[in-house]
N, C-alpha and C positions, 0 to 999 in steps of 0.2 A: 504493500500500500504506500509504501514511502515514497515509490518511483512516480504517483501520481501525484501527489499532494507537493513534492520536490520541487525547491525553486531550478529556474535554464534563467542562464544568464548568455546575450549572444554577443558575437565580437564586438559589436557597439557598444555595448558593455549598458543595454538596457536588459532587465531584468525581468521574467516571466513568472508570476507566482506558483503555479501549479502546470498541469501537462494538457492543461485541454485549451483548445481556441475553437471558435465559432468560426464555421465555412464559412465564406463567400457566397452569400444565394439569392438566385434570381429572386424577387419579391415583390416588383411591378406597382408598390404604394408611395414613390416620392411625386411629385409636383412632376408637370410634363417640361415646364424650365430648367429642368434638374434640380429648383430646390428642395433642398429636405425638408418633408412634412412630417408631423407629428408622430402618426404611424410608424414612419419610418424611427424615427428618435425612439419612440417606445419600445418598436420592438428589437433596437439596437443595445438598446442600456439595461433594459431588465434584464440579456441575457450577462452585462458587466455584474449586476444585482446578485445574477443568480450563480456566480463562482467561474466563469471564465477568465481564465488568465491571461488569455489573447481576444480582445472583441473584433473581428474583422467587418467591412461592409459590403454590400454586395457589388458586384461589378462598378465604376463610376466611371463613366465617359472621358476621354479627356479632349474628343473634339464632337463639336454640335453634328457632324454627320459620322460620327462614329455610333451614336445611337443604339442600344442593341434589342432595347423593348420599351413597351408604354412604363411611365412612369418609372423610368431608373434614374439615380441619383448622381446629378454630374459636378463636375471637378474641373470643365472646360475651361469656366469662365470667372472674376473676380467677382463676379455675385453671388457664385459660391459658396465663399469665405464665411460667410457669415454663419452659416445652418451647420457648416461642418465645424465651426469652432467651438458650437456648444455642443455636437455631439460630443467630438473629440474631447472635451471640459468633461461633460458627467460621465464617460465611460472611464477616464482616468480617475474621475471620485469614488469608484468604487475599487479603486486598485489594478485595474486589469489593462494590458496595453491596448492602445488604440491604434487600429490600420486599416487604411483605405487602399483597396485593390484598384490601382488603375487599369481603364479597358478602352478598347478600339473595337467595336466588332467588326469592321472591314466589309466584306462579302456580304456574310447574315446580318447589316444593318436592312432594316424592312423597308422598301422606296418607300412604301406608304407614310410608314414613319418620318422618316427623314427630306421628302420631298424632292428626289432625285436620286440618280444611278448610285448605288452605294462601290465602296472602293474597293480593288483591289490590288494584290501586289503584276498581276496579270488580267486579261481581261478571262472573265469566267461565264460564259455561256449559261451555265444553271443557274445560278446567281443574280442574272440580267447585270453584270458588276463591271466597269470599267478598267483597264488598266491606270496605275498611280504613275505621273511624271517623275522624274524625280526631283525635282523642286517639291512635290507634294509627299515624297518619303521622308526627306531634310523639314521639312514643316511636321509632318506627322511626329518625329524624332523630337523635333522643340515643344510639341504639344504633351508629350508624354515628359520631360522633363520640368514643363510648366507647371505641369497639377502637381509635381510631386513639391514644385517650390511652394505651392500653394498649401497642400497638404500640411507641409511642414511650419508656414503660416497660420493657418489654422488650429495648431496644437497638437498634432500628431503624433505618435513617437516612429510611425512611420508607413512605409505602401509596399503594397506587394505589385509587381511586373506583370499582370496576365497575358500567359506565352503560350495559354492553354486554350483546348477544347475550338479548336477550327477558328477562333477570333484572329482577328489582323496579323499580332506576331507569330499565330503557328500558322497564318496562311504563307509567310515568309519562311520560315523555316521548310516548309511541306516539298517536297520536288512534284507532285502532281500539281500542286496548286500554280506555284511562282515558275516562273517560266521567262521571268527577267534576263535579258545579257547584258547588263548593268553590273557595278558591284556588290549587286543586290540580290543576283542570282547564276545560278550555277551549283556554283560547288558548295557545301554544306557551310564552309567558312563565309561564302559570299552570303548564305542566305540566312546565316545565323547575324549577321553584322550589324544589319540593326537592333538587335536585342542588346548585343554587346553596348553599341552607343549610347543607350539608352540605359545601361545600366553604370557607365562610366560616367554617365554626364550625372545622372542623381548623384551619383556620390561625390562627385566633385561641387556638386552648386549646394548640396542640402547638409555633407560634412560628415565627418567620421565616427558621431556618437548618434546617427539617425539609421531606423532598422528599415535594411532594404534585403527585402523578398525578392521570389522568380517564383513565379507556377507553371509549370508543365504537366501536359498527359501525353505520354507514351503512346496513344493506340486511338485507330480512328481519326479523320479529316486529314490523313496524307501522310500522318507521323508515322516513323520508322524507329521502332525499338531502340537502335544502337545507335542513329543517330540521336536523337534523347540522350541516350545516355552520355554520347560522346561531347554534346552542348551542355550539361547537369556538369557533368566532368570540370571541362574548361572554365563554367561559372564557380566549380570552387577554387581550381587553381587559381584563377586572376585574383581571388580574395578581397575582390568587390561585393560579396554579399554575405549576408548574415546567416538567413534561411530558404532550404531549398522547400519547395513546394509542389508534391507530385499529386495529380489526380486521378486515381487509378479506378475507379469506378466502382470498383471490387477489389480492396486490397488482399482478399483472399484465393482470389483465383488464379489462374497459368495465364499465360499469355497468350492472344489469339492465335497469331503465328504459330506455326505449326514449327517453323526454323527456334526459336527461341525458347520452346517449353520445357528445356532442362531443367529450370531451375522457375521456380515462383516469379510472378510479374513484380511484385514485395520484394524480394531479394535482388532481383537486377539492382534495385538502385539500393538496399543496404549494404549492397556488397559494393559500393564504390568508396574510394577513399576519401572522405567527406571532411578529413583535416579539422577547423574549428568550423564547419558552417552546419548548424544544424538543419536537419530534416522533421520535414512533417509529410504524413499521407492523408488524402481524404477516399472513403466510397465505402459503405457497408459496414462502416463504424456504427454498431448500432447500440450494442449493449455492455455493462461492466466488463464480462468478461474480452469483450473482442478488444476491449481499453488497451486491459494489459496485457493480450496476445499481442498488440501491434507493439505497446512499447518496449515488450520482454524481445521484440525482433531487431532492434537497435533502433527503433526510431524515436527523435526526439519529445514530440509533442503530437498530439491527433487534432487532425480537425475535426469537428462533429458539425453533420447536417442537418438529416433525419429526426437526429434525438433532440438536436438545438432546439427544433421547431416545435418537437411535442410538451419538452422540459425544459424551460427557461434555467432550471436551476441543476442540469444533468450532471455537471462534475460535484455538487453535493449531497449527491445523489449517491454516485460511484462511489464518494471517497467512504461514503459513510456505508453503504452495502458494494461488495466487489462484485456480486451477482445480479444488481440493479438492472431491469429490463423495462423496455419504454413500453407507454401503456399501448395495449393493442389497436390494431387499426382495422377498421375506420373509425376514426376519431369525429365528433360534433362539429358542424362549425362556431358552436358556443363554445367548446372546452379550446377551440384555437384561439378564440380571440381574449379569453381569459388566460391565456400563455402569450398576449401581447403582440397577434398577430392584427394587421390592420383588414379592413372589409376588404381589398384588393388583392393584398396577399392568400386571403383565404379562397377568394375565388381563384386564384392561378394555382393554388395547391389543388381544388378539383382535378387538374391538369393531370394530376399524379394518380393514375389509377389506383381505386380502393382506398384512397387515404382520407377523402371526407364524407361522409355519411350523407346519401340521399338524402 
């Protein structure tokens, strides 16, 4: 039980109380301006209330046509500043760090949404998505280090990079996707390079005691196992980041590839040499016990999604019973909004087969 309850302290040398953070998740309840509504504030801080040691937010925009659904919470612009300064204020009053994931969804921005061809690193025919100039990847690259100067503004102790799940920087990373003969594309080096700059320039504009994240998923939207792993790699050597962040869907399963399934999808990346940057996994985290199966497998801290949203208060939950299981599903749309979810979020959780009660 020690290993949960256990302060991590990351190279920034900011300090995590305990071993649980709250995912990143989609939640579709801020202002269509991207500012933070109440909702959103509510259901960010009771989970600080409820014993997270890491509060994170869901996706935040960092350019108006990066967009990636109704009512997500943005970080594009200095009018921002303001909604994120007082989350950022009461999730630190309750002790727990506060972090904003910055996003781009590129391709999967909705025209509807955004009011024109959404971007990409190539033009993508399923997508209806443009190819990006490159004046518009060096602009993207400043917009991703703007929110993060903003972030940092706002009170943060810091952001996470999302490089995950098919949005903008894994459509560059992707070789089906990007398709650039630019420096931008090609070879894995080319196509990783914006992520690199983007993690080079936060840490140089926002300074060496501010916690800077990467998330990545392995599998699915064009990602290749070993390239992942060989980008996770490089991001800890250059020792520009804190914590690595993998989304694996199912941290309990093999790998799809059929080439890779010696060895657990989980273990590809504990088994890399991770030096001081710590790791966290999110997907199928759902109960005590799976807590400390994942951390007894070297990892540093869990994300929690699933359980976030049914227990605001699930690492006190854990620490206090190791066998603690979330309540069964389908859940009320009463018993969600009494765990601080807002009337929007609860209808995108319908989304989620089985999980809200007719």
């Amino acid at each position: 039980m020690n290993d949960l309850q256990s302060p991590l302290t990351f190279a920034c040398g900011k300090t995590m109380k305990n071993r649980f953070s709250v995912a990143p998740m989609t939640n579709t309840q801020s202002h269509e301006d991207g500012t933070l509504s109440d909702d959103e504030f509510n259901w960010l801080t009771m989970r600080a209330k409820g014993g997270f040691g890491l509060v994170m937010t869901c996706a935040s925009h960092v350019s108006e046509i990066g967009k990636g659904f109704p009512g997500q919470l943005g970080i594009f612009s200095d009018k921002h500043i303001e909604g994120h300064t007082r989350l950022a204020s009461k999730i630190k009053e309750y002790g727990s760090l506060a972090v904003i994931q910055l996003h781009h969804a590129g391709m999967r921005s909705p025209k509807e949404l955004i009011g024109e061809a959404p971007v990409c690193p190539s033009e993508n025919e399923k997508f209806d998505a443009r190819s990006m100039s490159l004046e518009e990847v060096h602009q993207l690259k400043d917009d991703f280090v703007n929110a993060a100067i903003r972030s940092k503004q706002a009170g943060y102790d810091g952001v996470e990079i999302h490089g995950a799940h098919g949005y903008i920087l894994a459509q560059f990373l992707s070789a089906e996707i990007n398709h650039r003969s630019d420096e931008y594309g090609g070879s894995l080096e080319n196509r990783a390079r914006l992520l690199f700059q983007i993690v080079d320039e936060v840490r140089e504009k926002c300074g060496a005691d501010f916690l800077l994240g990467v998330r990545l998923s392995p599998e699915r939207f064009g990602m290749d196992l070993i390239e992942v792993k060989e980008v996770s790699q490089r991001l800890v050597n250059e020792g520009k980041i804190d914590f690595l962040d993998i989304s694996l869907w199912d941290v309990f399963k093999d790998p799809e590839d059929e080439a890779y399934q010696e060895q657990s999808l989980l273990s590809h990346f504990t088994d890399l040499d991770l030096k001081n940057v710590r790791l966290t996994v999110a997907g199928k985290i759902n109960k005590g016990e799976d807590v400390q199966k994942v951390l007894d497998s070297k990892v540093d801290f869990v994300s929690i999604g699933h359980s976030a949203i049914l227990h605001h208060d699930f690492p006190k939950r854990v620490i206090e019973d190791q066998t603690f299981e979330p309540a069964s599903l389908p859940v009320s749309a009463e018993y969600l909004k009494s765990e601080g979810l807002g009337e929007a979020f609860v209808t995108y959780m319908r989304r989620w087969d089985g999980f809200v009660k007719d």
